[in-house]
N, C-alpha and C positions, 0 to 999 in steps of 0.2 A: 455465677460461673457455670457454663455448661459442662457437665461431666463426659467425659467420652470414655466408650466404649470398643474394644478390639473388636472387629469385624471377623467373622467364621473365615476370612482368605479370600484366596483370589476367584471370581466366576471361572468355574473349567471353559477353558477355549475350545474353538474347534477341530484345532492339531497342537501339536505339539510347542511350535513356533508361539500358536497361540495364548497358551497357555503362558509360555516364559516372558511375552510381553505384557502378558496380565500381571502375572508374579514385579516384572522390573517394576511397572506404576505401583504399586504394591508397596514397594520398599520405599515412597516418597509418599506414601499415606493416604494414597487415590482408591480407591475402586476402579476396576473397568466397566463403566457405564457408556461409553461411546462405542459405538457399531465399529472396528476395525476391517473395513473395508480397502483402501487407496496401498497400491501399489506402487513400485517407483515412477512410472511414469505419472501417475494421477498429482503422486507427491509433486514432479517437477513441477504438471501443468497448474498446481495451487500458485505458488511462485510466480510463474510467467506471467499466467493470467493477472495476477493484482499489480505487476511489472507495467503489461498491454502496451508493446510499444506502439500498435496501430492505434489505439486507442487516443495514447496520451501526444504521441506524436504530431497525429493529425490532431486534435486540440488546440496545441499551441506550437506549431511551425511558423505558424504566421508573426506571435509574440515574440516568440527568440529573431525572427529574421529580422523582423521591424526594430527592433534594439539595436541588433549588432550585426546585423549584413550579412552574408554569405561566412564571413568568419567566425560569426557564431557556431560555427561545426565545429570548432575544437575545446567552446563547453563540455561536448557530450564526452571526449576521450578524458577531461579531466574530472570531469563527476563521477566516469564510471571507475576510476582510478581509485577516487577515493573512496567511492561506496564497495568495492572489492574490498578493498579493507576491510571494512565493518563486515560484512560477508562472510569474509575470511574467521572473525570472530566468532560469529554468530552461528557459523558450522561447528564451529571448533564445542559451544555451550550445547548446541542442538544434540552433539552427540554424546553430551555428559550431562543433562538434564531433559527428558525428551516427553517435556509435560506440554498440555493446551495451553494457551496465554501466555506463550513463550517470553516476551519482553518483559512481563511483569515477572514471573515466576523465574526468569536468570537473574534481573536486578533484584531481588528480595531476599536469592540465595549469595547474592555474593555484598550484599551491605546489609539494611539492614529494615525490617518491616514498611516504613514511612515510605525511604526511599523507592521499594519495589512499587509501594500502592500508587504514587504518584508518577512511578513511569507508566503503569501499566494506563493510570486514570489520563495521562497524556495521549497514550497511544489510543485508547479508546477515545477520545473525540477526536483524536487526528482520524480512526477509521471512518467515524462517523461521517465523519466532514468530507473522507474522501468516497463514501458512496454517492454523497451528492456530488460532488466534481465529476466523481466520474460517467456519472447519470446524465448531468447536464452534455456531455462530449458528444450526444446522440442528433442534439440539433446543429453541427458542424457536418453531418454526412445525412440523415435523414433527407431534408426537404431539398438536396442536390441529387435524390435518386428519385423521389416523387415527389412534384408537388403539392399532392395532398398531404404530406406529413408535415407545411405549414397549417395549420389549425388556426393559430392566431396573427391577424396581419400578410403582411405580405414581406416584409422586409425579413430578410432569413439571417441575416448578420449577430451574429450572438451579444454582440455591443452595441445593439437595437434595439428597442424596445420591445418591437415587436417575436426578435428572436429572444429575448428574457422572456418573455413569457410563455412561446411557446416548448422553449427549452425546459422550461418547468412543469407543465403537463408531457411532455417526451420524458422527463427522468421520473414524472411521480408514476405513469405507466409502466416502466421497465422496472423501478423497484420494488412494486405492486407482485411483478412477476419471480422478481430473486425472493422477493420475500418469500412468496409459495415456494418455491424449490427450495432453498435451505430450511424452512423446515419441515418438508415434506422426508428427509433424510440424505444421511453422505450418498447413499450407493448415489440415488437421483442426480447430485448435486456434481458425484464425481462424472458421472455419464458426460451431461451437460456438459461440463468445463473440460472435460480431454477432448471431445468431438469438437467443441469451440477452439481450443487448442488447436490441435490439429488442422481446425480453417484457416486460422492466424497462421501459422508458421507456411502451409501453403501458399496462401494471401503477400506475405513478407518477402519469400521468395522468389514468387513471380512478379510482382509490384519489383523489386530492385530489376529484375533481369529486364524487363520493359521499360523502365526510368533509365537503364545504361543503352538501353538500345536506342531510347529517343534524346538523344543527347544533343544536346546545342553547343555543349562546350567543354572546357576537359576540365580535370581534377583542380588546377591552377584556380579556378573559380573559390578557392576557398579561403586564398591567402586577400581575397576585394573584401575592405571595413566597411564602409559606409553604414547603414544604418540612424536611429535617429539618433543618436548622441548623446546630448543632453549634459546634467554636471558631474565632472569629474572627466571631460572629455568622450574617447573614442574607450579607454580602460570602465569608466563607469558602465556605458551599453552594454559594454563587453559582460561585466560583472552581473548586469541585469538577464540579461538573454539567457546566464545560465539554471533561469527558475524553471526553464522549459526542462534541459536537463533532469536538473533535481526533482521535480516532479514528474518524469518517468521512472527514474531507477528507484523506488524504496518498493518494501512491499515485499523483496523475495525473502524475506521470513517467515511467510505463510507455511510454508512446509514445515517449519517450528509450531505454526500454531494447532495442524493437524496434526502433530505429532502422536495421538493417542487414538486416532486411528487409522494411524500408516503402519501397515507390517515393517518389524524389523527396524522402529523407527532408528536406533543409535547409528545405525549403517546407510539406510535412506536415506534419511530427513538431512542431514550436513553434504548429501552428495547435491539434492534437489536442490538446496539453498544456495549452492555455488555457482550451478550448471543455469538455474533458472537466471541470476545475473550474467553468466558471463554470453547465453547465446541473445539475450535481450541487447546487450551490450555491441557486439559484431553486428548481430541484424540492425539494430536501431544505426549503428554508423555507417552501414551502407546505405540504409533508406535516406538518411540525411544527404550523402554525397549525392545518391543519386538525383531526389529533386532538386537538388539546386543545379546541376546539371542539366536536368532535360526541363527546368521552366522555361515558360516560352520566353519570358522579360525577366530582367534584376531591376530595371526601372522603370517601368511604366506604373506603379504602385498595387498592382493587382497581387505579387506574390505578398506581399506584406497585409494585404486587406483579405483575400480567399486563402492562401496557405497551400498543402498541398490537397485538399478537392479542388482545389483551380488547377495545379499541375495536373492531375490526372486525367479530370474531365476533358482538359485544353489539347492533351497531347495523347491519349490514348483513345479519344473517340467517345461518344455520347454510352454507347452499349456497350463495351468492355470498361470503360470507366467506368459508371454505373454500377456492372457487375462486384466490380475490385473494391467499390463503397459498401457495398452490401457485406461484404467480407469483413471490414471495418467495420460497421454495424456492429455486426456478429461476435466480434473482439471486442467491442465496447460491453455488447452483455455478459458476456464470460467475466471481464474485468469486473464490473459492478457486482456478480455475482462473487467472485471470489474474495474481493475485499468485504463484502455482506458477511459473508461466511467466516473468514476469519476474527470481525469482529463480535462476529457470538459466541466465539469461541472461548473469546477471552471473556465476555460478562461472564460466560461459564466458569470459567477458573476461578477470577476474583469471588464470584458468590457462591461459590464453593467453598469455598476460604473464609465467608463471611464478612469479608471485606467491602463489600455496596450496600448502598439501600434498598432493601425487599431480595437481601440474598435468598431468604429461602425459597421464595417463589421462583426466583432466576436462577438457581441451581438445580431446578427438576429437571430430568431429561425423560422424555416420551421414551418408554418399553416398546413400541410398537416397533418405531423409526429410529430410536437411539441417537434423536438430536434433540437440545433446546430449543424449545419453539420459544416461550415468549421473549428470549432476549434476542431473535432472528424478528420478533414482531417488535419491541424494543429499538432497535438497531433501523429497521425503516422505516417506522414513526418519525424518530429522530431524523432520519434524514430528508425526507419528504419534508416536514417542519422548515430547516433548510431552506431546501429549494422556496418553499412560499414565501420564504422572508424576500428575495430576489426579488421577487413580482414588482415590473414595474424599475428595479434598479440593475440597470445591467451591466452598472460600473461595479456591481459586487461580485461577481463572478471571477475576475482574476484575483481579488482581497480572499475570495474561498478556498480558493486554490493555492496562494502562497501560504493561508494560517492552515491548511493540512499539512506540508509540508513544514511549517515550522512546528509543528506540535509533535511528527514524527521525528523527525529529527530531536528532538529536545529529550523523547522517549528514548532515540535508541542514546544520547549520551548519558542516559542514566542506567545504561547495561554498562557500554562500553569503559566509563569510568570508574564505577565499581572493580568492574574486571581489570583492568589496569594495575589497580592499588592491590587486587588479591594475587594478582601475577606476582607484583612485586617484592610482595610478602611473602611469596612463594605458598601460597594459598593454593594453586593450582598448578598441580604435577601433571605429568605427561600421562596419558591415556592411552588401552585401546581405544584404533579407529579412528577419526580425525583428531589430527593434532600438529599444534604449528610448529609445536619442537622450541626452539633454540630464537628459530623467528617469530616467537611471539610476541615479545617486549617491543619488538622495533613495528611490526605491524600491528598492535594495539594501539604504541602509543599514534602513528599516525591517521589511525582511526579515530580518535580523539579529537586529535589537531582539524582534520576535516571537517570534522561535524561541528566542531563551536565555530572555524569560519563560513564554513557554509549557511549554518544557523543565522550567522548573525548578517551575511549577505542579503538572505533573503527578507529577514524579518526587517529590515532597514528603513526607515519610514522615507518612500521616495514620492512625489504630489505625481511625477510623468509618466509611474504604473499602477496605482492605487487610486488616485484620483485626476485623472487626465483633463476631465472637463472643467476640473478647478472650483471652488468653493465649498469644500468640504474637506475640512483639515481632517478631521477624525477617518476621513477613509486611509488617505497617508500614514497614518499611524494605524490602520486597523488592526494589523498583526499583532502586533504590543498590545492595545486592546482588548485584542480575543482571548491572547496569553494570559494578559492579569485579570479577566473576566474567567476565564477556565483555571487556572490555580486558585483564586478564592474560593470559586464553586467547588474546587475540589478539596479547600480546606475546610470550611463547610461541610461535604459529605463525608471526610476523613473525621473531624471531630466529632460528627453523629455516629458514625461507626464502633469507634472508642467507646461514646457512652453507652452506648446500645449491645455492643459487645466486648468489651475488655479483655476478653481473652481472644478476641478474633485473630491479631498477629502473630501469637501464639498454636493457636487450635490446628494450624498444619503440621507443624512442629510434633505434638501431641499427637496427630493420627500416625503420624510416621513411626513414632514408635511403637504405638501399638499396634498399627499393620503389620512392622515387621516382626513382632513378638509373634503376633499370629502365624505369619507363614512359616516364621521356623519353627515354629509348637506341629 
C-alpha cells in the first residue's frame, strides 16, 4: 500500500486569479503542474478544432451523399440535436469538476472507480484511433492542390490502393509534426490551434458565401432521396449517411480536457464546450446546403465519388479552389493536432491516478514546458501503428472511423448515465455558474436515449459500408470486433492495475484529502 503524504500546498500563481485556480485543483487532490496558459478563446478553438468541420466534412461528403442523396442534409440537424444534449451535460460537469481527463474523471466521480477507468480507457483508444482518421483526411485535399503530394501511385482515391497508402505516409508525416508540438508545450500548441482556428472559420465562411453564389439550384434540392439504398430501403441509407454526421460533432469536450490549463476554467471551459458545438453546428449546415447546391451534377456520379474537392475545384476555378483546399489542409492540422493533445491529457490524468500501465513514467510532466511528453509520444506511436495496419487495405479506412466513433460514443455514455442516476438521486444540486436547473432530468435523460441509439446505428454490422467489395465478413462486423478487442485489452490492463496497485482507485480519494488539509492548515 503506498503511503501518501500532504503536499506543502498550492505552487504560488502568477496573480491572484492564479493562485485560486491552483488552490480549486487543490481541493480534488491535484498539484498544479500544467503551464496555465489558454484563455477563452484558445479554450473555444481546443473544441472546434477536434470538432474541424472542414476537416471532417470534406472526408466524408462523398459517404453520406452516396447513402443517402442530397437528403442526407437533415442527418446533420439531427445529430447536432442530440449531441447538444450531451454538450449541454458536459458543460454543466465542466463547470463542477474542472480536472484534465475530463471523461474519465466525471464518470469516476459520479459512479464508481471501474466504471470511470473504462470510460476513460474507451475514450482513450476512441482518441487514438481518431488521430489517425483524422490524419488520414489529408490525402482527400492534398494531391488535388499538388500533384506531387501523390508520393505513391497515381490513383488519388482514398478507396484505392494507391490512395491507402499514400494516405498513410501523409498522416504518419503530419503526426510526426503534432507530435513535436504537443510536446514542445501548450503556449506552442495553443499559438498553432487558434491561428489555425482562425483559418478555418475564415476558410468556412468564405467557402459557404461562394457555394451560395454558385448555385445551380435552390434549397428544395434537399428534400431529392436517391442515393444507394440498400436493406432497410431508402430509411436504412438514410440511417447510414448519418456516420458522416456523427463523426463531425464529438470531440467539443476538449475544453474539459484542457481544463487545468485554462484560466478561470469553471467559467470558461462549459461556455467553450457549448459555443464550440453550437458554431460547428450552424457552419457545418450551411456548408452542407451549400454544396449540394452549387454541385455541378447530383447524377453523373462524380459528387458521390470526389465529394466536395470536386465541388470546389469544378465551380470555383483551379486557383481559388486550390487556395480554399489549402485552408482545409490547414484545418485538417489543427484537428489532428488538437485531438493529439487532448489525448495526452487524459494518459495524463489516468496515470496520475495510477490507473495504466507505466503510470509513473506517464505522469511526469517536463518543468521546462509543463507538458507530458511521453504520452504525446505514446499517443502518436499509437496512432501511426494505425495507419500501417491500412497499407495496402483501403476498405479499412471507413471500419476506422466508424470504431472511433463508436468507442467515443460508448465513452461519453458512461458520463452521461452515471450522471443521470446521480441527478436522480439528487446527487447533484444546483450550482454557481453553468447549470441546467429544473431542465436537467429531461435533457440528460435524452442525452442518454441518443447516445445508445446512435451507438448502436453506427456500430451495426452492415457488408455495403464495412465491406463493400464483399468477402470479408469480419470487416461487417469490425466495430463489434474492435469493441470486444478493446474491452478485454482493457480488462487485462484494469486487472494489472489492481494487482500492481490496489490502492490505485483509492489513491485520488486519499490525495484530496490531504491536499485539502494542507491548504487549509
Amino acid at each position: 500500500m503506498t503511503m501518501l503524504s500532504a503536499p506543502s500546498g498550492p505552487p504560488p500563481g502568477p496573480d491572484p486569479a492564479g493562485r485560486a485556480d491552483a488552490a480549486d485543483l487543490a481541493s480534488f487532490g491535484y498539484e498544479q503542474q500544467l503551464h496555465r496558459k489558454l484563455g477563452s478563446f484558445a479554450s473555444f478553438a481546443a473544441g472546434f478544432s477536434f470538432v474541424s468541420i472542414l476537416t471532417t466534412v470534406f472526408q466524408l461528403f462523398a459517404f453520406g451523399f452516396g447513402f443517402g442523396g442530397p437528403a442526407f442534409f437533415w442527418t446533420w440537424p439531427l445529430v447536432f440535436a442530440g449531441q447538444l444534449l450531451v454538450a449541454l451535460c458536459f458543460a454543466e460537469l465542466a463547470a463542477r469538476y474542472p480536472i484534465a481527463g475530463c471523461v474519465y474523471q466525471w464518470s469516476r466521480r459520479l459512479s464508481t472507480g471501474v466504471t470511470g477507468w473504462f470510460a476513460g480507457w474507451l475514450m482513450l483508444i476512441g482518441q487514438v484511433v481518431s488521430v489517425a482518421a483524422a490524419a488520414i483526411a489529408l490525402q482527400v485535399v492534398l494531391p488535388q492542390v499538388w500533384s506531387g503530394f501523390q508520393v505513391v501511385g497515381t490513383d488519388t482515391a482514398l478507396a484505392s490502393g494507391d490512395g491507402a497508402a499514400n494516405a498513410v505516409l501523409l498522416g504518419t508525416a503530419l503526426i510526426v509534426v503534432t507530435t513535436t508540438i504537443t510536446a514542445v508545450g501548450v503556449k506552442a500548441m495553443s499559438l498553432v490551434n487558434s491561428v489555425g482556428v482562425a483559418c478555418e472559420l475564415v476558410g468556412v465562411a468564405l467557402l459557404v458565401v461562394l457555394l451560395f453564389g454558385h448555385a445551380e439550384r435552390g434549397p428544395s434540392v434537399v428534400t431529392q432521396t436517391g442515393g444507394a439504398g440498400g436493406g432497410g430501403g431508402y430509411a436504412g441509407a438514410f440511417l447510414v449517411s448519418a456516420l458522416m454526421a456523427a463523426y463531425v460533432m464529438y470531440g467539443f469536450d476538449s475544453a474539459g480536457e484542457l481544463a487545468e490549463e485554462t484560466k478561470n476554467p469553471r467559467r470558461t471551459a462549459p461556455r467553450a464546450i457549448v459555443r464550440a458545438l453550437a458554431v460547428s453546428g450552424v457552419a457545418g449546415l450551411l456548408l452542407l446546403l451549400g454544396a449540394l447546391m452549387a454541385a455541378p451534377s447530383l447524377s453523373d456520379g462524380e459528387l458521390a465519388a470526389g465529394g466536395l474537392p470536386y465541388v470546389v475545384t469544378s465551380q470555383l476555378g483551379t486557383g481559388l479552389g486550390k487556395a480554399l483546399l489549402v485552408d482545409v489542409a490547414v484545418a485538417m492540422f489543427v484537428c489532428t493536432l488538437a485531438i493529439q493533445t487532448a489525448a495526452t491529457r487524459l494518459v495524463f490524468s489516468m496515470s496520475r491516478d495510477g490507473v495504466l500501465p507505466g503510470s509513473a513514467r506517464l505522469a511526469k510532466v517536463s518543468p521546462r514546458t509543463g507538458t507530458p511528453v511521453l504520452p504525446a509520444l505514446v499517443v502518436g506511436l499509437c496512432a501511426v501503428a494505425l495507419l500501417v495496419v491500412n497499407v495496402g487495405r483501403a476498405e479499412l479506412f471507413t471500419a476506422l472511423t466508424s470504431v472511433a466513433i463508436v468507442l467515443v460514443y460508448l465513452a461519453y455514455l458512461l458520463v452521461t448515465l452515471p450522471m443521470l442516476r446521480a441527478r436522480l438521486r439528487g446527487l447533484l444540486p444546483a450550482q454557481e455558474g453553468f447549470s441546467l436547473g429544473r431542465f436537467g432530468v429531461v435533457v440528460n435523460i435524452g442525452a442518454v436515449v441518443y447516445g445508445l441509439l446512435m451507438t448502436v446505428n453506427i456500430a451495426w454490422p452492415r457488408a455495403e459500408v464495412y465491406d463493400p467489395a464483399g468477402g470479408h465478413w469480419y470487416l461487417a462486423w469490425f466495430a463489434v470486433l474492435f469493441l470486444a478487442g478493446a474491452l478485454a485489452a482493457g480488462a487485462g490492463a484494469y486487472a494489472w492495475v489492481r494487482r500492481e496497485r490496489p490502492d490505485a482507485e483509492t489513491g485520488a480519494e486519499a490525495r484530496a484529502e490531504a491536499r485539502a488539509a494542507a491548504v487549509a492548515s
